[in-house]
C-alpha positions as CSV (number, residue, x, y, z in Angstrom):
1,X,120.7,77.5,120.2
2,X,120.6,77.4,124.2
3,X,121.2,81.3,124.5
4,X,118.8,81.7,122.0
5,X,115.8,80.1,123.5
6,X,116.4,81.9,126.7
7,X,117.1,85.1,125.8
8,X,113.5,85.0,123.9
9,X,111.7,84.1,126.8
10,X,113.1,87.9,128.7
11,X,110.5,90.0,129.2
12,X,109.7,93.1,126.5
13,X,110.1,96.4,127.5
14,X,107.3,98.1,126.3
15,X,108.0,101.8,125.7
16,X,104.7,103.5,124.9
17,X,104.9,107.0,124.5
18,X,107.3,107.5,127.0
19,X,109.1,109.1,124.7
20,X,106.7,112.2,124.4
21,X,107.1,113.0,128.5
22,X,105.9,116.3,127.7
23,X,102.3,114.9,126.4
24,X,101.8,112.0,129.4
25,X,98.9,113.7,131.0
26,X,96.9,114.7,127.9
27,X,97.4,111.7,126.0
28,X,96.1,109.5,129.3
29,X,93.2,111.8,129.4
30,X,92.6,111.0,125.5
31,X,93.3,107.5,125.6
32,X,91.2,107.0,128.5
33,X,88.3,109.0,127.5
34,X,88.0,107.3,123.7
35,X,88.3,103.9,125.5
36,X,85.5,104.2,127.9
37,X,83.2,106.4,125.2
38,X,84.0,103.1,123.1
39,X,83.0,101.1,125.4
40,X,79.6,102.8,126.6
41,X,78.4,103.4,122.7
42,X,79.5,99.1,122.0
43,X,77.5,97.9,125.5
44,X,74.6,100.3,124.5
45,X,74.4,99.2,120.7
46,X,74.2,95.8,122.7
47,X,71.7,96.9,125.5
48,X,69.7,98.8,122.9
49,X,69.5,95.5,120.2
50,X,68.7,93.1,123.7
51,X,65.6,95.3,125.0
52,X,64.1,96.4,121.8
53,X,62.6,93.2,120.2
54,X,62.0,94.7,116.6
55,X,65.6,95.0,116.5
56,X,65.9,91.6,116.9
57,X,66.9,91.0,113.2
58,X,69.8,89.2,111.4
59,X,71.3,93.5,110.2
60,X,70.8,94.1,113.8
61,X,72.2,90.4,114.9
62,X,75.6,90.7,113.4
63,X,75.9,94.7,114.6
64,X,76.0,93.5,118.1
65,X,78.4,90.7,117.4
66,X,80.8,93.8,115.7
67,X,80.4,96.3,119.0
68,X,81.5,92.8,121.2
69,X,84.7,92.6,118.8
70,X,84.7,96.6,119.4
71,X,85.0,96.1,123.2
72,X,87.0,93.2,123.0
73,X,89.5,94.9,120.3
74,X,90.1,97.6,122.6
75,X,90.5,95.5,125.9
76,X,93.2,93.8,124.4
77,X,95.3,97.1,123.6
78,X,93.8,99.3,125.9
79,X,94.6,98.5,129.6
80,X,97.8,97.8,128.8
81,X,98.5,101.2,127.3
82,X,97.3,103.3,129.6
83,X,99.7,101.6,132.5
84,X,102.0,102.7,130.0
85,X,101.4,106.1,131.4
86,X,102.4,105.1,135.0
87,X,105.6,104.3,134.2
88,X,108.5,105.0,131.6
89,X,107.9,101.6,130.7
90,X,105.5,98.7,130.7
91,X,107.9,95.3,131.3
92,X,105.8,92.0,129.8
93,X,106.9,88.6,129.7
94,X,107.2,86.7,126.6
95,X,104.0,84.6,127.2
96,X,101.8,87.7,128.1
97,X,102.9,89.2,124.9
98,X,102.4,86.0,122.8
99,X,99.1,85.7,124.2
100,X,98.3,90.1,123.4
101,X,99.1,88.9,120.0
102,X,97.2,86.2,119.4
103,X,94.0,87.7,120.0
104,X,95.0,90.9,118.3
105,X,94.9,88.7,115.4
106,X,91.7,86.8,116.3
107,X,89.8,90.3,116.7
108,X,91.1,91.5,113.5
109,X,90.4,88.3,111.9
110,X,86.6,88.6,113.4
111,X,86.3,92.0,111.7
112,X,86.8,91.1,108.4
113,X,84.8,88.3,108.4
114,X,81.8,89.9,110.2
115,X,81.6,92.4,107.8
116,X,81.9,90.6,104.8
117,X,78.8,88.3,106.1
118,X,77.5,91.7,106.9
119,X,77.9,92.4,103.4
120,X,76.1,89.3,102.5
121,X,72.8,89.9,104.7
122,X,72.6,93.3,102.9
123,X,73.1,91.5,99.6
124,X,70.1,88.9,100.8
125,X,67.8,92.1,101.9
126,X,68.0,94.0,98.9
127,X,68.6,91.7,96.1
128,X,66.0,88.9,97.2
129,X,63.5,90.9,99.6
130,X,60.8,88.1,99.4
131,X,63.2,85.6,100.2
132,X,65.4,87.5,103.2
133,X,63.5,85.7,106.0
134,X,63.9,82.4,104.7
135,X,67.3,82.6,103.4
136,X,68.6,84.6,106.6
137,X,66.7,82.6,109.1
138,X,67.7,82.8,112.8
139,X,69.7,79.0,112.8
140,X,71.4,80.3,109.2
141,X,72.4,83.6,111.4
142,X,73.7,81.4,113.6
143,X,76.2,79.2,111.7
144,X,77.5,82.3,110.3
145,X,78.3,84.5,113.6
146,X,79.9,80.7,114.9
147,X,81.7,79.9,112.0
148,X,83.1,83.2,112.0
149,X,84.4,83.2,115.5
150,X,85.5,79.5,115.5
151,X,87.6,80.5,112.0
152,X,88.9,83.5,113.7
153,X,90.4,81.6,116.7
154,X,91.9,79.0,114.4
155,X,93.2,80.8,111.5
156,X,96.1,82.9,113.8
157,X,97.3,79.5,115.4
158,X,100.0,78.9,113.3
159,X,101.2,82.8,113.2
160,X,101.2,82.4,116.8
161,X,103.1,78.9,116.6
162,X,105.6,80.8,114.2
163,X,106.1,83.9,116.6
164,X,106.7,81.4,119.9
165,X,110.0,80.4,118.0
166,X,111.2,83.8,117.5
167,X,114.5,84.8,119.3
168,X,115.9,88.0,120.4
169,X,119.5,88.8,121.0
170,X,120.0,92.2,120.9
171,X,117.3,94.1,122.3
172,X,113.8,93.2,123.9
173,X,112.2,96.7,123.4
174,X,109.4,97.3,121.5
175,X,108.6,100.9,120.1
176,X,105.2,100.5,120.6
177,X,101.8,100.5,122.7
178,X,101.5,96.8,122.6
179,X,103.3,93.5,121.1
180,X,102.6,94.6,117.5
181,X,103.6,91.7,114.7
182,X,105.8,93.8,112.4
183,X,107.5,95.5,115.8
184,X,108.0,92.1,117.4
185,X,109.2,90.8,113.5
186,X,111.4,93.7,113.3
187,X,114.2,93.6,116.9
188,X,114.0,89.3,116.1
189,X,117.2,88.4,115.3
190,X,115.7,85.0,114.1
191,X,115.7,83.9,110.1
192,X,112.3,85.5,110.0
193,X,111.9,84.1,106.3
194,X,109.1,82.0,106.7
195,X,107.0,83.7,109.6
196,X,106.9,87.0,107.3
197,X,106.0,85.1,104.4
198,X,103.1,83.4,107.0
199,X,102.2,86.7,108.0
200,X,102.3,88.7,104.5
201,X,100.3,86.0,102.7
202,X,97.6,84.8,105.0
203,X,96.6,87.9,106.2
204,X,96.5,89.7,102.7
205,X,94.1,86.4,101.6
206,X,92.1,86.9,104.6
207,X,91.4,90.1,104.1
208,X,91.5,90.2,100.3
209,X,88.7,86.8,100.5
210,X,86.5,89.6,103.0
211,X,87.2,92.2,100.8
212,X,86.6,90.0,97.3
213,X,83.3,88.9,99.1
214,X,82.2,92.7,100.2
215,X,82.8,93.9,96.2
216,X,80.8,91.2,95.0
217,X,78.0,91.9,97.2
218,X,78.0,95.5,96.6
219,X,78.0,94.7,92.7
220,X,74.9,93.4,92.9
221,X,73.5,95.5,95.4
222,X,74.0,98.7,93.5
223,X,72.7,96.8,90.3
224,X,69.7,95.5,92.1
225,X,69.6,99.8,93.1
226,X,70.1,101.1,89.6
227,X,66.6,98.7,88.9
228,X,64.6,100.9,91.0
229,X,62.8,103.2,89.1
230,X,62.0,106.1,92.0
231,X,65.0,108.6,93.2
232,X,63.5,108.5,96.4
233,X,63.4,104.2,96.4
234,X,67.0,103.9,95.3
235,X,68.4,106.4,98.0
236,X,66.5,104.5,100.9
237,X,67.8,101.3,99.5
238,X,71.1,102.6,99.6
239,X,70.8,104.2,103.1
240,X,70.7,100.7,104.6
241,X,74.1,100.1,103.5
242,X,76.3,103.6,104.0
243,X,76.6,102.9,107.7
244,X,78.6,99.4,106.8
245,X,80.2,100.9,104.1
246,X,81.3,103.8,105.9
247,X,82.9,101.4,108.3
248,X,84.4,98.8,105.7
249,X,86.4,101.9,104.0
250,X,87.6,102.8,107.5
251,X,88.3,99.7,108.7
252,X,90.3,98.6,105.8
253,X,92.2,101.8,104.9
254,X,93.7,102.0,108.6
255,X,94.8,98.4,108.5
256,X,96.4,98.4,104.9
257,X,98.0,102.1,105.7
258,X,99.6,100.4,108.5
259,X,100.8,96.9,107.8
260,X,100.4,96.0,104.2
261,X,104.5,97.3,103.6
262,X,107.3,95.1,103.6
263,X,109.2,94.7,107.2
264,X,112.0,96.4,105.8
265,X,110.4,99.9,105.2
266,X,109.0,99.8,109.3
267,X,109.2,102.6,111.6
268,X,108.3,101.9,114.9
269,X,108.0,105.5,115.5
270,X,105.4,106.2,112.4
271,X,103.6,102.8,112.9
272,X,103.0,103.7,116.8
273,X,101.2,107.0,115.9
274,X,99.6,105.4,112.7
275,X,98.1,102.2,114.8
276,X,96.0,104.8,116.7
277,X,93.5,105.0,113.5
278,X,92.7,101.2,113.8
279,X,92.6,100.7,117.8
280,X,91.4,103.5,118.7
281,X,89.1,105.6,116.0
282,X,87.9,102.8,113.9
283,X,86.0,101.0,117.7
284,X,85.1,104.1,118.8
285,X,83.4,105.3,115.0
286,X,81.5,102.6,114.5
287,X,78.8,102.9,117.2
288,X,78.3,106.6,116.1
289,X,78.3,105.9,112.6
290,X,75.1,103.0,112.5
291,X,73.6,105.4,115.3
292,X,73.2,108.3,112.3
293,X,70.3,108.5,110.1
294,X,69.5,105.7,111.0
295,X,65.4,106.7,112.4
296,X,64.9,103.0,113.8
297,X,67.9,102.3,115.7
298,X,67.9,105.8,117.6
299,X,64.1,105.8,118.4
300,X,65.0,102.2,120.2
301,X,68.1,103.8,121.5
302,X,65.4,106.8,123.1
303,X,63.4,104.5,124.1
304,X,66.2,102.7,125.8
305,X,68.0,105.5,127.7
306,X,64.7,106.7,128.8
307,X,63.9,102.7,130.5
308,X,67.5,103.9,132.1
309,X,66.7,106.9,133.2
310,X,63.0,105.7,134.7
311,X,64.6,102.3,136.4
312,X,67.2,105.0,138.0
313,X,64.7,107.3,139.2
314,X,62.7,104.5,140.9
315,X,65.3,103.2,142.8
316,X,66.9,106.4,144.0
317,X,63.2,107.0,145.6
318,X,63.2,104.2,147.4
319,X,66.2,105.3,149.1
């Protein structure tokens, strides 16, 4: 029990994608390029929300609170990886990757429950119009951004518990940008009964609950939309909700591709390359897809750049 307790406190070799040497440069260029493109189009979603007050609505609310999980998603994979690039190896300790873990799984946790209340304020706007202001009042908004973040840093505690008694006697490197779950479940020599039974049915009722609540919404959405007599009425209803749609469908289909499988059937190799949909493309998508067709949001976004552009001019004459 001694030798297993301190061989799980080694530190992890991370190993990346040192094992394409051929690709290094590229694949930095890439990585770095889709990680600071996420980051400008999430801070100017933000900046754009912040500046323009007739975007200061509960649909608008929660969008900012998604492009804050967006950067924050990313800045727990992406630094990390790209030292990856510097070396033929990143070496972590076993606290560092506890802690990459544990808000990998608060971040993801914060997704689906952001969109599912997303969901929900779509429901409110279509479904009950003369109501939405009332029912979806700024304290009501409120609750629901805190109690999703307060429920996303609790729920992973006890996965996180679970994983800090994980030993590993053989090996201590992971096939993979960062401390993954299933990669860190997989070279664990421990009985890992009980932590993949944790893992494989909380996070399924997690993000079945999101999911449940997301259907539900949409049920009575597009009944509320089949009510509307005009063509032209039910598409523009409907327009207000492709955008989150767009991004449910991605957002779920990466994560389920990748994890819901049973430990057994893992490959480090396939679930490295696969990952890249869900922290990479899905953060970076997102700003671009509530940015198109959508006539309100880029005409603040204009007017935004264009505040930019003026407040830059100024102070470059006065140099």
């Amino acid at each position: 029990m001694k030798e297993d307790n301190q061989s799980s406190k080694k530190d992890f070799l991370i190993v990346g994608f040192s094992d394409f040497p051929h690709l290094q440069v590229p694949l930095f260029a890439t990585f770095f390029l889709i990680y600071l493109l996420t980051l400008m189009g999430n801070f100017l979603i933000i900046a754009t929300v912040y500046s323009n007050s007739h975007l200061h609505t509960p649909m608008y609310f929660f969008l900012t609170n998604l492009s804050f999980t967006d950067i924050c998603y990313t800045s727990v994979i992406f630094p990390q990886m790209l030292a990856h690039f510097f070396q033929e190896g990143t070496h972590v300790s076993f606290t560092e990757c506890l802690v990459q873990v544990y808000f990998f799984m608060v971040m993801v946790v914060v997704e689906y429950l952001l969109l599912s209340v997303m969901a929900y304020d779509r429901y409110v706007a279509i479904c009950k119009p003369l109501h939405y202001m009332t029912i979806m009042n700024t304290s009501v908004c409120i609750q629901l951004a805190l109690g999703t973040w307060i429920s996303s840093f609790l729920i992973p505690l006890a996965h996180t518990v679970s994983f800090s008694h994980l030993s590993f006697c053989t090996t201590h490197t992971i096939n993979h940008m960062f401390c993954d779950i299933t990669a860190l479940l997989k070279i664990s020599c421990s009985n890992k009964h009980s932590i993949e039974t944790l893992t494989y049915i909380v996070g399924p009722i997690v993000a079945l609950t999101s999911f449940s609540l997301i259907i539900i919404s949409y049920i009575n959405i597009t009944s509320s939309i089949l009510k509307i007599k005009s063509k032209e009425g039910r598409q523009k209803t409907f327009s207000t909700c492709v955008s989150h749609l767009t991004v449910v469908v991605l957002f779920y289909a990466s994560l389920f591709g990748t994890y819901v499988r049973p430990t057994s059937t893992y490959s480090m190799r396939d679930n490295k390359i696969a990952s890249l949909s869900y922290i990479a493309v899905t953060p970076l998508c997102n700003p671009i897809i509530y940015s198109l067709k959508n006539t309100t949001f880029n005409n603040a976004l204009r007017k935004t750049m264009n505040v930019g552009q003026s407040k830059c001019r100024t102070t470059r004459s006065l140099f």
